[in-house]
C-alpha positions in Angstrom: 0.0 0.0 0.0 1.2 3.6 -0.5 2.9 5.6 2.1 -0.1 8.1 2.0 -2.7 5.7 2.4 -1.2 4.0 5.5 -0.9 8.0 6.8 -4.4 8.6 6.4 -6.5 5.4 6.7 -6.8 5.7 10.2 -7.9 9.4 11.9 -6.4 9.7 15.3 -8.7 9.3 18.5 -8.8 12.7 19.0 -10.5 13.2 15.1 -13.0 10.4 16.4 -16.9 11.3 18.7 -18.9 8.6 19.3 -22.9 9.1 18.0 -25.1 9.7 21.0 -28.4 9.5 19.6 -30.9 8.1 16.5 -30.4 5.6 14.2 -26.6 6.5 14.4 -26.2 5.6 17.6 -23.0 4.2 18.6 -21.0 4.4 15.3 -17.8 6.8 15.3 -17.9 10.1 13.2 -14.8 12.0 11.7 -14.4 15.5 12.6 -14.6 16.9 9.0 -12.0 19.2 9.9 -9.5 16.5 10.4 -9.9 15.5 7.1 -9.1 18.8 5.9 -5.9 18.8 7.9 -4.5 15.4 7.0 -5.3 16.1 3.2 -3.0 19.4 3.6 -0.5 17.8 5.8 0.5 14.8 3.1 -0.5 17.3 -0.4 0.0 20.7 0.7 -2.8 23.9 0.8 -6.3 23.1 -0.6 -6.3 24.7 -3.8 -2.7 23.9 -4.3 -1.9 20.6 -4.1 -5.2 18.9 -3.8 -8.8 20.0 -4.6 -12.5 19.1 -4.5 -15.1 20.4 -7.1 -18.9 19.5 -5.3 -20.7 17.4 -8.3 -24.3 17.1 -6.9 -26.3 17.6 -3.9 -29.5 16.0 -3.0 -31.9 14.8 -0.4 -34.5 12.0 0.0 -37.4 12.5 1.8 -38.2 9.4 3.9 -41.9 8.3 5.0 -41.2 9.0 8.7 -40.5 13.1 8.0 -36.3 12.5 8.2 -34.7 14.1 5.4 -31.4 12.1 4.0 -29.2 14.4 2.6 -25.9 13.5 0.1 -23.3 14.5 -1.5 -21.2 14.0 -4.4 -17.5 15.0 -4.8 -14.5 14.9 -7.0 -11.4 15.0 -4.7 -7.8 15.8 -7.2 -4.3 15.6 -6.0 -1.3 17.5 -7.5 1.8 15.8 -9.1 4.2 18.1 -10.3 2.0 20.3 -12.8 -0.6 18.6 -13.5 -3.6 17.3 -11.4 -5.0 13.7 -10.9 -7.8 12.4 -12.7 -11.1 12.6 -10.4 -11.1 10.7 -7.5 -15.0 10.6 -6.9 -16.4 10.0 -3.2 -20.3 10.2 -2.4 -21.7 10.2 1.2 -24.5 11.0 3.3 
């Protein structure tokens, strides 16, 4: 495996909450600002030497009034000059 995937495949404790409530509860969240950090710490300033462009946004209306919201993203690193092909990531 790559050097930077064994750096980031795992977020430190401290980048971890446990879900207190609904249909969640008891799975681990991210802090989303880890992910921000670790991204700039192993390919440099967003914008610089890695980049997201937000493809789609959408919710689904469920039958018990939640609201499920997603996303879809393009996530490109920098080599050299030029930048990766998409690396495309959806989540809710």
């Amino acid at each position: 495996m790559s050097e930077n995937y064994e750096t980031m495949r795992r977020p430190p404790s401290t980048a971890l909450r446990q879900i207190q409530a609904g249909d969640l509860k008891g799975k681990t969240d991210i802090n989303p600002q880890w992910r921000y950090e670790i991204m700039d710490a192993t390919f440099g300033a967003c914008g610089i030497g890695w980049k997201y462009e937000i493809v789609k946004l959408w919710d689904v209306p469920c039958q018990d009034g939640t609201v499920l919201a997603f996303a879809q993203v393009n996530v490109y690193t920098k080599n050299g000059d030029a930048w990766s092909d998409p690396i495309p990531g959806i989540g809710g």
